[in-house]
Biopython code that builds the backbone (N, CA, C, O; Angstrom):
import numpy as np
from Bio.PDB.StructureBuilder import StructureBuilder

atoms = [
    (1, "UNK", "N", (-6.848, 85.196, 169.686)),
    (1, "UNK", "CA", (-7.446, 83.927, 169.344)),
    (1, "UNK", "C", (-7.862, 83.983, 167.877)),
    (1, "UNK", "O", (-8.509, 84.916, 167.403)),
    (2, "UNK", "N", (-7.465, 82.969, 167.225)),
    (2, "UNK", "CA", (-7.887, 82.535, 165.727)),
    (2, "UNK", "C", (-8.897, 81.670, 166.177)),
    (2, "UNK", "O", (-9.035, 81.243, 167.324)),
    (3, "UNK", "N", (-9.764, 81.385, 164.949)),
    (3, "UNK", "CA", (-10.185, 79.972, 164.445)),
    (3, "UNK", "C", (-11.326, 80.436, 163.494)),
    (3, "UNK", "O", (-11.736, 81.579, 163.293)),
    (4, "UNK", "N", (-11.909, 78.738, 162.733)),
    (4, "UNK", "CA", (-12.942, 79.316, 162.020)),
    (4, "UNK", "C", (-14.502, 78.463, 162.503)),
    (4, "UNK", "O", (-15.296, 77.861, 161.780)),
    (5, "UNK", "N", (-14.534, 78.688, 163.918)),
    (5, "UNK", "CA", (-15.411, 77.960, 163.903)),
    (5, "UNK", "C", (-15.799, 76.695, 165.016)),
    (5, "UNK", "O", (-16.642, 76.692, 165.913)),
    (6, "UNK", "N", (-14.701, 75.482, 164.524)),
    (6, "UNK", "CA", (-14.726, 74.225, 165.298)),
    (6, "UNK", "C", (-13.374, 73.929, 165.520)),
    (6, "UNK", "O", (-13.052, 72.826, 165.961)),
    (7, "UNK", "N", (-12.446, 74.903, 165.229)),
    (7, "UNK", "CA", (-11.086, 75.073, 165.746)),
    (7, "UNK", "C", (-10.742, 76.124, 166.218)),
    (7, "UNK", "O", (-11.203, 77.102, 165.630)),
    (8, "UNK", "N", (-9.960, 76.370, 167.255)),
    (8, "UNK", "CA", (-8.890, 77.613, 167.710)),
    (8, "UNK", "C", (-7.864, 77.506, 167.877)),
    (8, "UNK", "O", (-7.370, 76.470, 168.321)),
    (9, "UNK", "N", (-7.256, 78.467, 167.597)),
    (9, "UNK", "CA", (-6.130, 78.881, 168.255)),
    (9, "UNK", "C", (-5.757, 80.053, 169.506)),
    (9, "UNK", "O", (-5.921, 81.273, 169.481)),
    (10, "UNK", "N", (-5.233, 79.234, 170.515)),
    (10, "UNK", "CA", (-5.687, 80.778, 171.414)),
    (10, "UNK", "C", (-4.157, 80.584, 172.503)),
    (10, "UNK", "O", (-3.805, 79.648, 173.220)),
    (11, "UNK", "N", (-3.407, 82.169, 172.156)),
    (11, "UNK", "CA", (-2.188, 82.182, 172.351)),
    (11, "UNK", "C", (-2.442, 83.065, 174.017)),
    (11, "UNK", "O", (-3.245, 83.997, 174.064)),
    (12, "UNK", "N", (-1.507, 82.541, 175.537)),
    (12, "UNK", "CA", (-1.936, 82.851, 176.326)),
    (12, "UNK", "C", (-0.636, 83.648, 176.912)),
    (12, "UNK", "O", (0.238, 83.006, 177.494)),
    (13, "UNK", "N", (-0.546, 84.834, 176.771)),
    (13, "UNK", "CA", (0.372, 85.161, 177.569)),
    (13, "UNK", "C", (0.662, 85.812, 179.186)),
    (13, "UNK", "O", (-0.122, 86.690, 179.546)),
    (14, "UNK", "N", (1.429, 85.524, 179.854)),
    (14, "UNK", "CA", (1.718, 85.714, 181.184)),
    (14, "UNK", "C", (2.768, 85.772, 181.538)),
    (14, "UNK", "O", (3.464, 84.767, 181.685)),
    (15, "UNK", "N", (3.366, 87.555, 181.885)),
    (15, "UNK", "CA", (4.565, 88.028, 181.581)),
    (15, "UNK", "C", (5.194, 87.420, 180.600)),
    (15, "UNK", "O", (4.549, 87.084, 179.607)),
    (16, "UNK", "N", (6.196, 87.234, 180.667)),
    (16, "UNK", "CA", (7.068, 86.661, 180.126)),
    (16, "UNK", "C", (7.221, 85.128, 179.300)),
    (16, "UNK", "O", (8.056, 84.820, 178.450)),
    (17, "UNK", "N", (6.060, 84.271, 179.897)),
    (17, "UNK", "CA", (5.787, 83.084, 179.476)),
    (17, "UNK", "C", (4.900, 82.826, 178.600)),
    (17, "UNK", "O", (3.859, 82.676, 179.240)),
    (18, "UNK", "N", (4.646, 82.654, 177.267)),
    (18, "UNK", "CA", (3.624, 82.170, 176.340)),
    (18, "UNK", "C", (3.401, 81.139, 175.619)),
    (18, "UNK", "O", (4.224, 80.605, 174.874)),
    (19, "UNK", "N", (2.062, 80.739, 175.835)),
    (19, "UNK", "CA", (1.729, 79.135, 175.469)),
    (19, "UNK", "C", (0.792, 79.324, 174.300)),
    (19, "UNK", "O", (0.016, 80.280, 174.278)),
    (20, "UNK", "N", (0.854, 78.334, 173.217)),
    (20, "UNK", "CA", (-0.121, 78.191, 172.486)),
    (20, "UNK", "C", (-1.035, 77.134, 172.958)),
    (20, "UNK", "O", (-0.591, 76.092, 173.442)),
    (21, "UNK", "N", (-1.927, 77.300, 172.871)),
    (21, "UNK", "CA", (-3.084, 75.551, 172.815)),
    (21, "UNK", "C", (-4.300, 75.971, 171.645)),
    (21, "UNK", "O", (-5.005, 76.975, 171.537)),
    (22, "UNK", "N", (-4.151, 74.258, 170.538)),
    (22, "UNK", "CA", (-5.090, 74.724, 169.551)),
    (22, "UNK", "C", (-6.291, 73.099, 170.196)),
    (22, "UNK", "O", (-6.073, 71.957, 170.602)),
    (23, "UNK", "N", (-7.876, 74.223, 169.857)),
    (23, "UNK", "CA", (-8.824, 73.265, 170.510)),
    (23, "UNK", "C", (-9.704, 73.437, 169.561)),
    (23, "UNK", "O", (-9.890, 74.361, 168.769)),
    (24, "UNK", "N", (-10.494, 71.911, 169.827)),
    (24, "UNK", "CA", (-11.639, 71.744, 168.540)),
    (24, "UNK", "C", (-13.203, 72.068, 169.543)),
    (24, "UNK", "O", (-13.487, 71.550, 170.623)),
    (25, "UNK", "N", (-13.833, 72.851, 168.930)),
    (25, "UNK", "CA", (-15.174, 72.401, 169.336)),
    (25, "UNK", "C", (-16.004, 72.055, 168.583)),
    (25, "UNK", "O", (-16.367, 72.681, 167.588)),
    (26, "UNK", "N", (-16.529, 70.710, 169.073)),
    (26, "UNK", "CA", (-17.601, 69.872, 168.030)),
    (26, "UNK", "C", (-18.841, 70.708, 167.738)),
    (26, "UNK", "O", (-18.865, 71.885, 168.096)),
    (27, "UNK", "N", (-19.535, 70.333, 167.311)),
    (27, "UNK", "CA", (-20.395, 70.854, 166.556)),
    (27, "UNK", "C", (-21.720, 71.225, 167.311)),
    (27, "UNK", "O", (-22.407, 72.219, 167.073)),
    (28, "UNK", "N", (-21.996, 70.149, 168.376)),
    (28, "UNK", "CA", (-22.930, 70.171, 169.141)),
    (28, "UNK", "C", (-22.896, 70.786, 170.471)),
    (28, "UNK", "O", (-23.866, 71.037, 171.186)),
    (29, "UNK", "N", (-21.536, 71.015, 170.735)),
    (29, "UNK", "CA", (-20.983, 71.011, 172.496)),
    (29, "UNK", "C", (-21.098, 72.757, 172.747)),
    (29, "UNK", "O", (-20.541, 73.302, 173.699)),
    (30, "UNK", "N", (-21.720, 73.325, 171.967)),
    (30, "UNK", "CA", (-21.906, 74.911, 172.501)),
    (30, "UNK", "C", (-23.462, 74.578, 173.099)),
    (30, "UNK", "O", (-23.619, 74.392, 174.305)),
    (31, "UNK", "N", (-24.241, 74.540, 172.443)),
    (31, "UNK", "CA", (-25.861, 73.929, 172.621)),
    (31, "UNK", "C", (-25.562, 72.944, 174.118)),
    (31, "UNK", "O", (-26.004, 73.120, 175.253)),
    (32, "UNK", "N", (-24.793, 72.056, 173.673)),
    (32, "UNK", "CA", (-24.936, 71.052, 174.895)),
    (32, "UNK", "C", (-24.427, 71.494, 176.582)),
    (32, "UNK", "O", (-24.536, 70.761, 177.565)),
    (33, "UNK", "N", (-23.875, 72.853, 176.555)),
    (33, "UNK", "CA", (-22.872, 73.608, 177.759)),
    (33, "UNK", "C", (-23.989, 75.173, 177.096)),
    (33, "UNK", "O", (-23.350, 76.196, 176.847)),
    (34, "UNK", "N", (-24.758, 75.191, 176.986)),
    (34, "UNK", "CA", (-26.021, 76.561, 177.006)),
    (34, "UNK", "C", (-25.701, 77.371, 176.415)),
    (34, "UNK", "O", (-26.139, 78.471, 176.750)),
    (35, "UNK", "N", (-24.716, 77.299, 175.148)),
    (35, "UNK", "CA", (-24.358, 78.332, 174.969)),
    (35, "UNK", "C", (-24.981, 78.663, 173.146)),
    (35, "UNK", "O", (-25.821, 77.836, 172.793)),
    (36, "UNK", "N", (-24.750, 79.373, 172.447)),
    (36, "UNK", "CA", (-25.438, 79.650, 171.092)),
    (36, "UNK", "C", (-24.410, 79.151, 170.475)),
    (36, "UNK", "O", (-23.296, 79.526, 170.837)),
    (37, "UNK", "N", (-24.525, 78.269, 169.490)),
    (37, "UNK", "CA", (-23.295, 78.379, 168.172)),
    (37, "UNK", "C", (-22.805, 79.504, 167.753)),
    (37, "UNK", "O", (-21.630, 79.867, 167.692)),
    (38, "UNK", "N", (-23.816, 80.067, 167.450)),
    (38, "UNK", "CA", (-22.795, 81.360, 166.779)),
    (38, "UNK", "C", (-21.914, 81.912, 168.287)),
    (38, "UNK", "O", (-21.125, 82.789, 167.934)),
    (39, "UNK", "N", (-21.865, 81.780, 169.099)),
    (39, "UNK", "CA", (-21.545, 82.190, 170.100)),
    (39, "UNK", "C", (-19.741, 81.630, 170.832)),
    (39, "UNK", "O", (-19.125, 81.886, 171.866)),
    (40, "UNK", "N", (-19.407, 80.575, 169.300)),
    (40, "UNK", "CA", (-18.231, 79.765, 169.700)),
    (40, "UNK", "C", (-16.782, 80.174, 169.988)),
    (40, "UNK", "O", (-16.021, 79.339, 170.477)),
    (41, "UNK", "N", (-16.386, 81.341, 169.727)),
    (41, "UNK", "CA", (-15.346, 81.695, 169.877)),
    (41, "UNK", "C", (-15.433, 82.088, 171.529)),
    (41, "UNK", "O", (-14.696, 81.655, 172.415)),
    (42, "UNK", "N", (-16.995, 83.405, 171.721)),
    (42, "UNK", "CA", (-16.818, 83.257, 173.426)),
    (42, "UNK", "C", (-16.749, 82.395, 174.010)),
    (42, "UNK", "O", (-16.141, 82.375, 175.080)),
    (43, "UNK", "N", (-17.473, 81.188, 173.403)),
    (43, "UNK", "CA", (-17.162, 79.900, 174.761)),
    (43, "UNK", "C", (-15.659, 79.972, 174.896)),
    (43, "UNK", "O", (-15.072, 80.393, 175.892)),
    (44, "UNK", "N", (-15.066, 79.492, 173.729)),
    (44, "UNK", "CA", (-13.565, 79.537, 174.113)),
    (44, "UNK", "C", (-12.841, 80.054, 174.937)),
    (44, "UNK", "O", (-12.011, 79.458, 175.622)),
    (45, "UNK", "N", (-13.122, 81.418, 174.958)),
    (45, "UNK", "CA", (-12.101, 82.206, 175.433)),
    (45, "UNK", "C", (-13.110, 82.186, 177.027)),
    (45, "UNK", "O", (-12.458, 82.257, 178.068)),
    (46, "UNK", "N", (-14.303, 82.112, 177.106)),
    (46, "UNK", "CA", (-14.754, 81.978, 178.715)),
    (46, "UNK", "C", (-13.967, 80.407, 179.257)),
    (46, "UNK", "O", (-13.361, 80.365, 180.328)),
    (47, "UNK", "N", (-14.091, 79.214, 178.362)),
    (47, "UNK", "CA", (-13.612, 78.189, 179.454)),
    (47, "UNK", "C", (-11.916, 78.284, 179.283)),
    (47, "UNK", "O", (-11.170, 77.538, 179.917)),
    (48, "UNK", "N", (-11.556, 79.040, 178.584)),
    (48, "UNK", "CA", (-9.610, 79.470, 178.756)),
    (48, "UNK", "C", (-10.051, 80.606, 180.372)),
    (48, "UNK", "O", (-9.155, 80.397, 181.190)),
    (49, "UNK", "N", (-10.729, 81.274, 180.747)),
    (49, "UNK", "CA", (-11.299, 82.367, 181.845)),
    (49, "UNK", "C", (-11.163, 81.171, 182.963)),
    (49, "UNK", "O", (-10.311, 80.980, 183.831)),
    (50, "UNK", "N", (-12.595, 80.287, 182.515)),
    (50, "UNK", "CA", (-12.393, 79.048, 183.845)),
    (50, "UNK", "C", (-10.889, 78.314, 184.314)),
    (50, "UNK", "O", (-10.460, 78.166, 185.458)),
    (51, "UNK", "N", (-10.194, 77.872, 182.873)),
    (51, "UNK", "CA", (-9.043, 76.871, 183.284)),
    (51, "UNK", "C", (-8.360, 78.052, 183.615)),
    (51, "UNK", "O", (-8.591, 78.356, 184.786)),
    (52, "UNK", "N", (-7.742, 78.698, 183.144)),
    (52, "UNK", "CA", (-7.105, 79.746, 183.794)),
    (52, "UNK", "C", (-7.086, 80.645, 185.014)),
    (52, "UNK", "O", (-6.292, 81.582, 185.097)),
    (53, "UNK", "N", (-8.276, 80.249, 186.292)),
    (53, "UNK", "CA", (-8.875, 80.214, 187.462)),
    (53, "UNK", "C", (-8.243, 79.045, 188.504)),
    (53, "UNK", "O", (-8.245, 79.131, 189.732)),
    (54, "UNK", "N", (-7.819, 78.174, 187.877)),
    (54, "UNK", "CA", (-7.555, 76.842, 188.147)),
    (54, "UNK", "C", (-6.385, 76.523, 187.930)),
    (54, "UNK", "O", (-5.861, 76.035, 188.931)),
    (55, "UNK", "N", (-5.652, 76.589, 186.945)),
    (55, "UNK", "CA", (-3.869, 76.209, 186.892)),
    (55, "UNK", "C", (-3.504, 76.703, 185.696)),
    (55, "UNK", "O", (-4.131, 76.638, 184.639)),
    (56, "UNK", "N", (-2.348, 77.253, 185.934)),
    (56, "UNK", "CA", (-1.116, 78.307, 185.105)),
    (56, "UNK", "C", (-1.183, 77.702, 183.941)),
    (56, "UNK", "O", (-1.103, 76.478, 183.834)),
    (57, "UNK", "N", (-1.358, 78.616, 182.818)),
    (57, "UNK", "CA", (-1.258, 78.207, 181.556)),
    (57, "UNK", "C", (-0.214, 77.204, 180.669)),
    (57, "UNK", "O", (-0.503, 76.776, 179.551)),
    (58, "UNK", "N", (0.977, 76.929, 181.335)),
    (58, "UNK", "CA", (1.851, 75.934, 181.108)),
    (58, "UNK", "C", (1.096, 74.696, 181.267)),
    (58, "UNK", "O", (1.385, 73.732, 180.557)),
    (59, "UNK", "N", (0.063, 74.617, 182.216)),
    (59, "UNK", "CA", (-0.383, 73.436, 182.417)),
    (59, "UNK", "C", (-1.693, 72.837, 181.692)),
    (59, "UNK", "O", (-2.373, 71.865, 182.022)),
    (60, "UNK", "N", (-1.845, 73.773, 180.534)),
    (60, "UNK", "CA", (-3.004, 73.075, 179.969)),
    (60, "UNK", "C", (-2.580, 72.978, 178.791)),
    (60, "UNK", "O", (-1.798, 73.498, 177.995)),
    (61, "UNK", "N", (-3.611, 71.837, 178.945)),
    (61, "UNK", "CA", (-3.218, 71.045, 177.749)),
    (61, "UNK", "C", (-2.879, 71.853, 176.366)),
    (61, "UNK", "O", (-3.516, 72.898, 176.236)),
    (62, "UNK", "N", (-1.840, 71.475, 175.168)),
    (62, "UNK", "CA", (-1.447, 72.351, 174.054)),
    (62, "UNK", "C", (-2.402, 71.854, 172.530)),
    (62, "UNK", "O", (-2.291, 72.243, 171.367)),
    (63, "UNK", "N", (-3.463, 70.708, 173.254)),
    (63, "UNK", "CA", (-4.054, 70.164, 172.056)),
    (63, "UNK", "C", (-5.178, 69.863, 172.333)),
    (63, "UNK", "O", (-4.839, 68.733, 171.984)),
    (64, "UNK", "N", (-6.480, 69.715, 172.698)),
    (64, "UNK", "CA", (-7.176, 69.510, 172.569)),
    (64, "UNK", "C", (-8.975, 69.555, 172.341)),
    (64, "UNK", "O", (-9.325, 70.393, 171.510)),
    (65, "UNK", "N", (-9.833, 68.941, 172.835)),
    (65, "UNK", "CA", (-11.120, 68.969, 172.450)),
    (65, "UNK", "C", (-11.958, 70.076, 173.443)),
    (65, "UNK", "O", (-11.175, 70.248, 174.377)),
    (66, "UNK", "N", (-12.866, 70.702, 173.632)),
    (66, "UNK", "CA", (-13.100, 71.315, 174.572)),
    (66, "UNK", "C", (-13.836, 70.485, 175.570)),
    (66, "UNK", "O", (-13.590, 70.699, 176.757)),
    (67, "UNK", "N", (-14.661, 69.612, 175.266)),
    (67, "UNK", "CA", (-15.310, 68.547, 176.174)),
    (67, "UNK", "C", (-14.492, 68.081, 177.308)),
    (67, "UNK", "O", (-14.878, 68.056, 178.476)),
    (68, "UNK", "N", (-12.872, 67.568, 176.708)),
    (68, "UNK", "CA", (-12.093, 67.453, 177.642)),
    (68, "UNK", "C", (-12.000, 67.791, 178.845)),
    (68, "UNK", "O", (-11.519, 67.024, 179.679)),
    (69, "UNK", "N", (-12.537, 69.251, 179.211)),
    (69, "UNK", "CA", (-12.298, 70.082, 180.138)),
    (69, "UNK", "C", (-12.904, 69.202, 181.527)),
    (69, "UNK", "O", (-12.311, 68.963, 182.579)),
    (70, "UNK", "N", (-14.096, 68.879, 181.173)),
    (70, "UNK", "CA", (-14.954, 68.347, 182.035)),
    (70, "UNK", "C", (-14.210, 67.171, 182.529)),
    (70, "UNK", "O", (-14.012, 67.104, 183.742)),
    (71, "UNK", "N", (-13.781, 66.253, 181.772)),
    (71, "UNK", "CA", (-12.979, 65.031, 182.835)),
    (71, "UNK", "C", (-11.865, 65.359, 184.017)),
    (71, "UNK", "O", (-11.246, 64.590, 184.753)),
    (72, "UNK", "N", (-11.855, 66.610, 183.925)),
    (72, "UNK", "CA", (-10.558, 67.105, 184.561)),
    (72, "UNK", "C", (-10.730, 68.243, 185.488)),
    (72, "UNK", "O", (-10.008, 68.733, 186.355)),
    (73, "UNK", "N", (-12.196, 68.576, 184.927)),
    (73, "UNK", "CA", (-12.381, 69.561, 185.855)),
    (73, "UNK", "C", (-14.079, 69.083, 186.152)),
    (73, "UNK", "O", (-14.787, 69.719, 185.371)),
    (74, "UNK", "N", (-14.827, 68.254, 186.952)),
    (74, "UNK", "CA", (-16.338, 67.798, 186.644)),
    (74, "UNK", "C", (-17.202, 69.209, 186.769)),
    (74, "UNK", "O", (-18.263, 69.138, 186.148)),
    (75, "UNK", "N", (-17.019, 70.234, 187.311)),
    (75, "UNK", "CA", (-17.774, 71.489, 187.928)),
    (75, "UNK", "C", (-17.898, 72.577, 186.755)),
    (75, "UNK", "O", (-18.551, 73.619, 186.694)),
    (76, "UNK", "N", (-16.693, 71.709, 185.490)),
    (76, "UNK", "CA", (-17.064, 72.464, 183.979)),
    (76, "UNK", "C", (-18.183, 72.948, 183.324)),
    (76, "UNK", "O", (-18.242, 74.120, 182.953)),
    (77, "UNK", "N", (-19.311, 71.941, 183.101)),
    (77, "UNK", "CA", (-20.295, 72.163, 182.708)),
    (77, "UNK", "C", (-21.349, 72.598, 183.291)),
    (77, "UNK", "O", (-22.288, 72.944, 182.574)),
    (78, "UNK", "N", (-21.429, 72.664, 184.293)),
    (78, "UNK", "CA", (-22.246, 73.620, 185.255)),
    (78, "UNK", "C", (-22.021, 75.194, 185.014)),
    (78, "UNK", "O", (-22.775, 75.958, 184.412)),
    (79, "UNK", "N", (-20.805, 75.484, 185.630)),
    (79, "UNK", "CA", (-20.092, 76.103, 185.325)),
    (79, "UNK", "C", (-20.235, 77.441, 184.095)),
    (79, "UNK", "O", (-20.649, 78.598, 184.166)),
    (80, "UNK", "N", (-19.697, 76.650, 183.055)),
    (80, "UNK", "CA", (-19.891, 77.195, 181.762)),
    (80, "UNK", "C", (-21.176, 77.682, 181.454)),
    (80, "UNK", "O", (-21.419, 78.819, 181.050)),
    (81, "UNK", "N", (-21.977, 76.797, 181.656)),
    (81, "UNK", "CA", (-23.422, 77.493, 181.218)),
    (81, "UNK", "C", (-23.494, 78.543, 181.954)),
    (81, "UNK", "O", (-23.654, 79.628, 181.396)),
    (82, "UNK", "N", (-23.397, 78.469, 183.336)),
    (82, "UNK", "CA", (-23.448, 79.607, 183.896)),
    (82, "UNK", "C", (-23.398, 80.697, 183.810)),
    (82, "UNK", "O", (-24.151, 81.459, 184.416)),
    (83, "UNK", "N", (-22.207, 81.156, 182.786)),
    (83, "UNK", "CA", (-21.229, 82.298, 182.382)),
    (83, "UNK", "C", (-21.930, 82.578, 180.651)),
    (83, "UNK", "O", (-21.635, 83.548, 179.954)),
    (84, "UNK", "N", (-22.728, 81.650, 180.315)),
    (84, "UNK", "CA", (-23.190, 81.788, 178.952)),
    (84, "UNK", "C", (-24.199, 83.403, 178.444)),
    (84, "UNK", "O", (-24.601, 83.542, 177.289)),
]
sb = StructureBuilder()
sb.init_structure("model")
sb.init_model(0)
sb.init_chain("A")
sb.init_seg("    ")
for serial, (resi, resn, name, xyz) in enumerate(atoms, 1):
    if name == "N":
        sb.init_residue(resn, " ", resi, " ")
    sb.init_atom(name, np.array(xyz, "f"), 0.0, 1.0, " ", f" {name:<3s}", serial, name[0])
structure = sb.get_structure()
């Protein structure tokens, strides 16, 4: 995983199959899911832990916001803090 911050890049491989997906996290949404800012790259790679619990990396999304997660998954933000 790259990023500097409020972007990533986080390359997922499984055997043979590898996906990129690049995601933004806003500025506020570590604090707002319990987690520390400075703390942003682990969120990442914990809610790639969650979606990746849930459906094969082909299937997530290759672009987007991390908030996202929650419309698609509602048990996200519970969740996440949890693991913070």
């Amino acid at each position: 995983m790259t990023g500097d911050g409020t972007s990533y890049r986080v390359e997922v491989r499984d055997g043979a199959v590898e996906s990129v997906h690049d995601v933004q996290v806003p500025a506020d949404v570590a604090e707002r899911l319990g987690w520390d800012p400075a703390r942003r790259e682990e969120l990442v790679a914990a809610s790639f832990e969650f979606l990746l619990e849930r459906e094969p990396a082909t299937s997530i999304l290759r672009r987007f916001d991390l908030e996202v997660i929650g419309r698609y998954f509602p048990e996200f933000p519970a969740e996440i803090s949890r693991r913070a």
